[in-house]
Residue, then its C-alpha position, 0 to 999 in steps of 0.5 A: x229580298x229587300x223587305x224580307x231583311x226589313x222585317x228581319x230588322x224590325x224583328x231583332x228589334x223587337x227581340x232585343x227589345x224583349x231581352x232587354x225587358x228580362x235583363x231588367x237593368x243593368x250594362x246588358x240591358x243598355x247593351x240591348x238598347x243600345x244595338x236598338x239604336x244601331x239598328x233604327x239609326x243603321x239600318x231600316x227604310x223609312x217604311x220599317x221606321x214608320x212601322x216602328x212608330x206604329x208600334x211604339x208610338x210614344x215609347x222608345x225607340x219610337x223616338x229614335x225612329x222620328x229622330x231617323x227620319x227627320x235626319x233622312x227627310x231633311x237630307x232629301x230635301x223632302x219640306x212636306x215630310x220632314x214638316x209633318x214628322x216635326x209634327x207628329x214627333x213633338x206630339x207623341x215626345x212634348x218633353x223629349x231633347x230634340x223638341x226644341x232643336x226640332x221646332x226650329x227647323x219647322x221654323x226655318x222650312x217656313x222662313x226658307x219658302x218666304x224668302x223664294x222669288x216664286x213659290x208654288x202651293x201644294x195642296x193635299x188631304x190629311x186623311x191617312x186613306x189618301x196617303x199614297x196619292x198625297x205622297x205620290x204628288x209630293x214626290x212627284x212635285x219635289x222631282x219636277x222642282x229638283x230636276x228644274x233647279x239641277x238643270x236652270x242652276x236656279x233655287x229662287x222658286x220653291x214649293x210650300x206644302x198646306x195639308x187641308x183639315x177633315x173638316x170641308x167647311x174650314x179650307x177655305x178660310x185655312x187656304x186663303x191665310x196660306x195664301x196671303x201668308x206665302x203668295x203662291x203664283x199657282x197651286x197644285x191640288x187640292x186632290x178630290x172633287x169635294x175638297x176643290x168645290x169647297x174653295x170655289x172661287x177663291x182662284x179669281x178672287x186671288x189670280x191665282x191658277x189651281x192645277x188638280x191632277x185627280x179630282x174628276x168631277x165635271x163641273x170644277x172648271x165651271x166654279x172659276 
């Protein structure tokens, strides 16, 4: 069973990594560190890295685990989690090497979407209990885009990724910059009822249509 090696993984990691505390120093002690790397680098699924994370979220190898992850979401093209890893990365290692390698790939995803003949918006929440639907539109968007750039041979349309804040009051302003900045031809999200009243209108004042495949409150339509 797939998961069951994972776990196994993630507990010889932390193995070595208590192995390696008793060493304290020395070639055995990089020796473990070492295979640490291996393992992060080798072996683990991008949900064993984000548990890594979890649990050394500003220690090693926790940033060996953002640095796997960001190698594997820029491999998939993936803009929405790749981004977001940058993110977080350069919060919990301000200092760390890779911090400035880093900042200029989140610079080139944007730079990238400002070069697209159309892009199309994808608006979702940043709350860690919405993570699943967030991911499964993601997904979902990224195939439908690379199954319509396999199958026409055309890469001048592209997505561009808005995380809305906790706070409802400050979308709408955050919406309309993204707007203005990236000039969506449509939008897709946001993903609740709440968040989609919170920018009512701004679909006429910018023609611009917003598609929401979750929120369900009946009188959305009614608001543009």
């Amino acid at each position: 069973d797939i998961g069951i090696r994972q776990a196994a993984w993630n507990g010889a990691i932390d193995d070595l990594l208590e192995k390696g505390k008793l060493l304290a120093g020395g070639a055995d002690q990089q020796s473990s560190k070492n295979k640490v790397i291996e393992l992060v680098q080798t072996k683990l699924s991008k949900k064993n890295l984000w548990d890594l994370i979890d649990k050394y979220p500003q220690s090693f190898p926790g940033d060996f685990a953002y640095v796997r992850l960001v190698s594997v979401y820029e491999a998939e093209k993936d803009t929405f989690h790749l981004e977001k890893t940058i993110k977080h990365f350069l919060e919990a290692f301000p200092k760390n090497e890779n911090g400035e390698v880093f900042k200029i790939k989140a610079g080139m995803i944007n730079d990238l979407a400002k070069k697209h003949k159309i892009n199309i918006g994808v608006v979702v929440p940043s709350l860690q209990k919405a993570s699943e639907v967030v991911d499964q539109v993601v997904n979902g968007a990224n195939l439908a885009l690379w199954d319509y750039q396999k199958t026409a041979h055309d890469e001048s349309v592209g997505l561009i990724f808005k995380e809305l804040g906790p706070q409802p009051e400050k979308n709408r302003p955050e919406i309309e910059s993204f707007i203005k900045e990236f000039s969506p031809k449509a939008i897709i999200g946001p993903l609740f009822s709440k968040e989609f009243e919170s920018m009512a209108g701004l679909a006429d004042s910018y023609s611009i249509p917003f598609v929401t495949p979750t929120a369900t409150h009946p009188g959305i339509t009614l608001k543009s």
